[in-house]
VOGU-3710 file (C-alpha; in Angstrom, 3 decimals, decimal comma):
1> xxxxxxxxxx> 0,000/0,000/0,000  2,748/2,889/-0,823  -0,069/5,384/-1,045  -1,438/4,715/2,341  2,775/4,433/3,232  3,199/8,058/1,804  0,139/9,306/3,403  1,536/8,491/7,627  4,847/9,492/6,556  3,198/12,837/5,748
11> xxxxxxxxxx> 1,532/12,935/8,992  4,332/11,946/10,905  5,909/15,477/10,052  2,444/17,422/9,872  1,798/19,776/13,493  -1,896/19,677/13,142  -2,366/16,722/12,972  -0,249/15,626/15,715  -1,741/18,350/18,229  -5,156/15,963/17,256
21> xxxxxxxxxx> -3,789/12,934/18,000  -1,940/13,513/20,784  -4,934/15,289/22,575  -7,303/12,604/21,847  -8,197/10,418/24,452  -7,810/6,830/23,331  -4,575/8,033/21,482  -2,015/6,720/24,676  -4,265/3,489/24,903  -3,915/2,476/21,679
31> xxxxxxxxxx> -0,031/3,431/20,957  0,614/1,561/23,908  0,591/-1,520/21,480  4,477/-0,151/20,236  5,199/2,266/22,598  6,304/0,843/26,016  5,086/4,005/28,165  5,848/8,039/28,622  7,845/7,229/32,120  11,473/5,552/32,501
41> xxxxxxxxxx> 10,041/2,965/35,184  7,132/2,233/32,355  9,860/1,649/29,986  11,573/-0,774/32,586  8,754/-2,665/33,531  8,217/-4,103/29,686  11,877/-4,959/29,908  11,465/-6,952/32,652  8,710/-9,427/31,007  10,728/-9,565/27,784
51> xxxxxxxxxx> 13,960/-10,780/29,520  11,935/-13,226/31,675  11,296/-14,541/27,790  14,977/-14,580/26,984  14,614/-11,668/24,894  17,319/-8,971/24,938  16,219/-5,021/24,358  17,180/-1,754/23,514  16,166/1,370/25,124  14,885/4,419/23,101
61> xxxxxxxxxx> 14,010/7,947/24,359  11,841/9,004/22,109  12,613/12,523/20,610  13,572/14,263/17,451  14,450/17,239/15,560  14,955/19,575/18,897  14,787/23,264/18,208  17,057/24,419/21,270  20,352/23,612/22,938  18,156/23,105/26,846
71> xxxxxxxxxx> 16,119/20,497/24,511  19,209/18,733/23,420  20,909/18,711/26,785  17,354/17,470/28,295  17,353/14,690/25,797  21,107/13,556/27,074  19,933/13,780/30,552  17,109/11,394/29,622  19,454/8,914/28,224  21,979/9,731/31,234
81> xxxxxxxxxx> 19,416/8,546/33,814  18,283/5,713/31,845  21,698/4,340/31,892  21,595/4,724/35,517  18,397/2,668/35,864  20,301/-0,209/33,737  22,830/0,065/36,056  20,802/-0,182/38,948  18,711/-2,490/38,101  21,504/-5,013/36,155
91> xxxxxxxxxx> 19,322/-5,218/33,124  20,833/-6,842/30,145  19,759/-3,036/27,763  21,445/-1,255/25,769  20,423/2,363/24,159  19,777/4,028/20,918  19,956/7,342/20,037  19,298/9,873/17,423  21,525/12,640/16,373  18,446/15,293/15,638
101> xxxxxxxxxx> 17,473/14,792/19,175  20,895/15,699/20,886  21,309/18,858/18,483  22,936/18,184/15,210  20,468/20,465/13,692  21,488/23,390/15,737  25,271/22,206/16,077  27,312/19,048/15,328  29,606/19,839/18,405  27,104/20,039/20,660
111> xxxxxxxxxx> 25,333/17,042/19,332  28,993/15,311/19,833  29,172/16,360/23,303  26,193/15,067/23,897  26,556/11,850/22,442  30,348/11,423/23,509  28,965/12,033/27,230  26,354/9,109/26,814  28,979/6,524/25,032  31,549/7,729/28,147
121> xxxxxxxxxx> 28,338/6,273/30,929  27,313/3,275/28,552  30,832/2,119/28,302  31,114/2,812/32,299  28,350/0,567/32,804  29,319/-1,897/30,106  26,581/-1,675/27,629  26,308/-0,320/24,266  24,931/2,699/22,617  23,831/2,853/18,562
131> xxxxxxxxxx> 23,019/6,027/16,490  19,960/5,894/14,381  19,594/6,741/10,814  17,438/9,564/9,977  16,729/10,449/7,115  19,201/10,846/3,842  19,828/14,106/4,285  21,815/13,527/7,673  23,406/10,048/6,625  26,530/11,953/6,000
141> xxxxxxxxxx> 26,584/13,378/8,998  25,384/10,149/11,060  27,975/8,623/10,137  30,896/11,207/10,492  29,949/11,671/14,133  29,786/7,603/14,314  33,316/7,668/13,274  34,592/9,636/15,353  32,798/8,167/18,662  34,065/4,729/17,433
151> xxxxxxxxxx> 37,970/5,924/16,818  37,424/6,532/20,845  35,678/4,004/22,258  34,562/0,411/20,517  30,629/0,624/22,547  29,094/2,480/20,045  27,272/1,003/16,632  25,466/2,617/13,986  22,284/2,034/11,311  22,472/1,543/7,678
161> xxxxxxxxxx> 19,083/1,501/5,447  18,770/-1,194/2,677  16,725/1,424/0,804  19,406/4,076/-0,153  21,768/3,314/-2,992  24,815/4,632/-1,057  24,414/2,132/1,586  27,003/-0,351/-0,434  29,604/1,745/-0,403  28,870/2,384/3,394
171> xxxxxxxxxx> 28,838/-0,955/4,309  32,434/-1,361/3,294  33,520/0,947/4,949  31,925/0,118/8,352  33,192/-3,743/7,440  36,567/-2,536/6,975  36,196/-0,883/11,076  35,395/-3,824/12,355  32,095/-1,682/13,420  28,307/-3,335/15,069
181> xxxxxxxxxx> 26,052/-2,297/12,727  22,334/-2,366/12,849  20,837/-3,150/9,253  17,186/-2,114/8,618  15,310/-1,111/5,484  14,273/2,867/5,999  11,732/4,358/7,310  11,595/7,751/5,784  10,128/9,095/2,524  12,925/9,392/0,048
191> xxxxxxxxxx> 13,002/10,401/-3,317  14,185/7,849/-6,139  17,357/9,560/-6,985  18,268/8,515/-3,469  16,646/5,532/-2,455  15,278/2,284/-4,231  11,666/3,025/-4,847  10,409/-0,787/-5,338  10,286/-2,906/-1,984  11,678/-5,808/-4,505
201> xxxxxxxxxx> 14,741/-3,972/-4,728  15,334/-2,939/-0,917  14,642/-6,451/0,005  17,507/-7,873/-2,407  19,479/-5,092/-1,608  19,378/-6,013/2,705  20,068/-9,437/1,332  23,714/-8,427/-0,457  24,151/-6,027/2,346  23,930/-8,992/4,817
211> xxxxxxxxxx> 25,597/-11,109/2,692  28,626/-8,817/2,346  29,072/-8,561/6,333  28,757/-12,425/6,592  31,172/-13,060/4,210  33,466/-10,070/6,075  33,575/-12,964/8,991  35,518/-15,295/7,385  38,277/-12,802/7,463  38,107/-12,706/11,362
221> xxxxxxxxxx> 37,619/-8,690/11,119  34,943/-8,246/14,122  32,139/-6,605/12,330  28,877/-7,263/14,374  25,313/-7,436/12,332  21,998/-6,900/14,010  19,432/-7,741/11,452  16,665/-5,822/11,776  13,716/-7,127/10,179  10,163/-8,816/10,575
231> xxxxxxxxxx> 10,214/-10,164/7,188  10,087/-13,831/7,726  11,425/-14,650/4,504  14,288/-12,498/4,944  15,070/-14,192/8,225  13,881/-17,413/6,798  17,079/-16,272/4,665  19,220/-15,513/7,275  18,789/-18,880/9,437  19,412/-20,687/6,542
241> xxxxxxxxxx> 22,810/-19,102/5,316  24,214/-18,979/8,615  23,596/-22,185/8,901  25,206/-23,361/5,882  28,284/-21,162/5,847  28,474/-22,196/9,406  28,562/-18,102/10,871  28,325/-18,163/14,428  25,939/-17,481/16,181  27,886/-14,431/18,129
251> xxxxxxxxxx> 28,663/-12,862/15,375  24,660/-11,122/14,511  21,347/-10,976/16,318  17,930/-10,619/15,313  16,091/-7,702/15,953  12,682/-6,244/15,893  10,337/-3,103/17,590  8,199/-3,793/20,613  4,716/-4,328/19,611  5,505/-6,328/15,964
261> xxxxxxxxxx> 5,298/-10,308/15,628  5,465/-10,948/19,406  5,020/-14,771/18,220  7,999/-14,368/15,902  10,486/-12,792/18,495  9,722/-15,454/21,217  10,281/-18,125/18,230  13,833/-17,494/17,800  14,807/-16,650/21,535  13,317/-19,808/22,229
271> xxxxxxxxxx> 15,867/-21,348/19,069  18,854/-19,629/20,803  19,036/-17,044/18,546  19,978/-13,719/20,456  16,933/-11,298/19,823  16,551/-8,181/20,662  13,560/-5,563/20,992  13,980/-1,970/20,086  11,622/-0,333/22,995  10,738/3,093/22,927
281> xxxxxxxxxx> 9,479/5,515/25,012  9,135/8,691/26,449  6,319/11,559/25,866  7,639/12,085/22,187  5,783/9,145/20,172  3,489/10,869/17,589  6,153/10,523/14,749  7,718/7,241/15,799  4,050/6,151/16,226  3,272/7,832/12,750
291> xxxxxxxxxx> 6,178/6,136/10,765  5,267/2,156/12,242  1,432/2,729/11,045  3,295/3,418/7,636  5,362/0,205/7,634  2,628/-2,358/7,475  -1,144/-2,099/6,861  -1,667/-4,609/9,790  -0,709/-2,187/11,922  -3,282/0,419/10,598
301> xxxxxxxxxx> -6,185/-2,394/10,919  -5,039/-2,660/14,512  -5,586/1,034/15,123  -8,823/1,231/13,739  -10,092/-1,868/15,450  -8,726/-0,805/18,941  -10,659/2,556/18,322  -13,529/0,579/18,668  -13,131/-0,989/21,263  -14,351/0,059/24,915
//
């Protein structure tokens, strides 16, 4: 349905709309389906029950785009205190981050402050932080600041996006550091001089993008894949080659957002596959919210049925 796709990407970025939806009164009910909650001990709660099933998880403070340095350095705190709570608590969590919400659009060094101060407590702590990918626009810039976190300290991975063309040549490159990447397919609207327009194509294209980290093992370089996905031919894929070029199982993870294929993320925990779920929250969930009813109609017919419902 890439109408009904372009239409909640459009939302996702439209104020009016949000204002609506976030004052409307079933609106935190039904996002609670992928959100995990607006509070920090919310957020820790739904960790709990998904390591009790053997599933791993990463944290996400919700939050994009800030328009002022107090904004930015609120967002760190978030993510400061969250790492306490892991801490505290001795859950097996890691975070993720994105670069718009610690200030890169008001300035890369304070964004690299920022980030360099949450890598410093992650790596204190023993845990790991990634960097998401935003849209094209800042890949460049994602992945400069990426480099430099990772010439200082080896806790911090980064996204690539099986939809943009340029992701090949970034792949390499993040082979060649040894680096933990997280793979995914893109979330954003992108125009076709950019990205692959056809889903055909940004499937095969994760496919030789997997492939080419795989085969990057057998050289004994380090790089770490976290496949993230809910195709279940893609992983279908993935269990199968790994299998049959005998990659270890330590060297990638599955991974998938809290709220999609439940079923399928107990499945391979229970195989001994590590899993992990990306768990978000925080007050800021319109456009995350916006961008997962894009992704998959299912998730649409769950809104609208939920509405319904008392």
């Amino acid at each position: 349905m890439p109408i009904l796709r372009d239409v909640f990407l459009a939302l996702s970025t439209n104020t009016l709309v949000r204002n609506f939806v976030v004052g409307f009164p079933l609106s935190r009910r039904v996002t609670r389906r992928f959100v995990a909650g607006e509070t920090l001990d919310e957020a820790i709660q739904v960790v709990k029950k998904l390591n009790e099933q053997k599933i791993q998880v990463t944290f996400d403070l919700l939050g994009e785009s800030v328009t002022n340095e107090s904004e930015a350095r609120a967002a760190k705190e978030g993510y400061l205190r969250a790492l306490d709570a892991i801490a505290a608590t001795n859950l097996p969590t890691q975070v993720s981050l994105k670069l718009t919400q610690m200030g890169l659009d008001l300035s890369p060094d304070l964004c690299l402050d920022n980030v360099r101060q949450i890598v410093g407590k992650a790596k204190q702590i023993g845990t790991m932080v990634t960097i998401d990918m935003e849209d094209s626009k800042y890949t460049q810039a994602t992945l400069n600041i990426f480099k430099t976190l990772r010439e200082e300290s080896d806790n911090v991975g980064v996204v690539i996006q099986s939809y943009l063309y340029r992701s090949e040549e970034d792949a390499k490159a993040l082979i060649a550091m040894g680096a933990t990447v997280r793979l995914c397919k893109g979330a954003y609207k992108e125009p076709a001089d950019v990205a692959f327009p056809q889903k055909k194509d940004v499937d095969a294209n994760y496919v030789r993008l997997a492939q080419m980290f795989w085969q990057s093992n057998d050289k004994g370089n380090g790089a770490y894949l976290q496949l993230a996905t809910h195709d279940e031919k893609i992983i279908a894929w993935a269990k199968q080659y790994t299998t049959a070029h005998k990659i270890d199982r330590t060297r990638f993870e599955f991974q998938m957002l809290y709220g999609i294929r439940s079923d399928l993320q107990r499945r391979l925990a229970a195989d001994g596959y590590t899993m992990r779920v990306y768990v978000p929250y925080g007050t800021h969930w319109y456009p995350y919210f916006m961008r997962r009813l894009a992704e998959r109609p299912a998730n649409v017919i769950f809104l609208v049925s939920n509405l319904f419902k008392s």
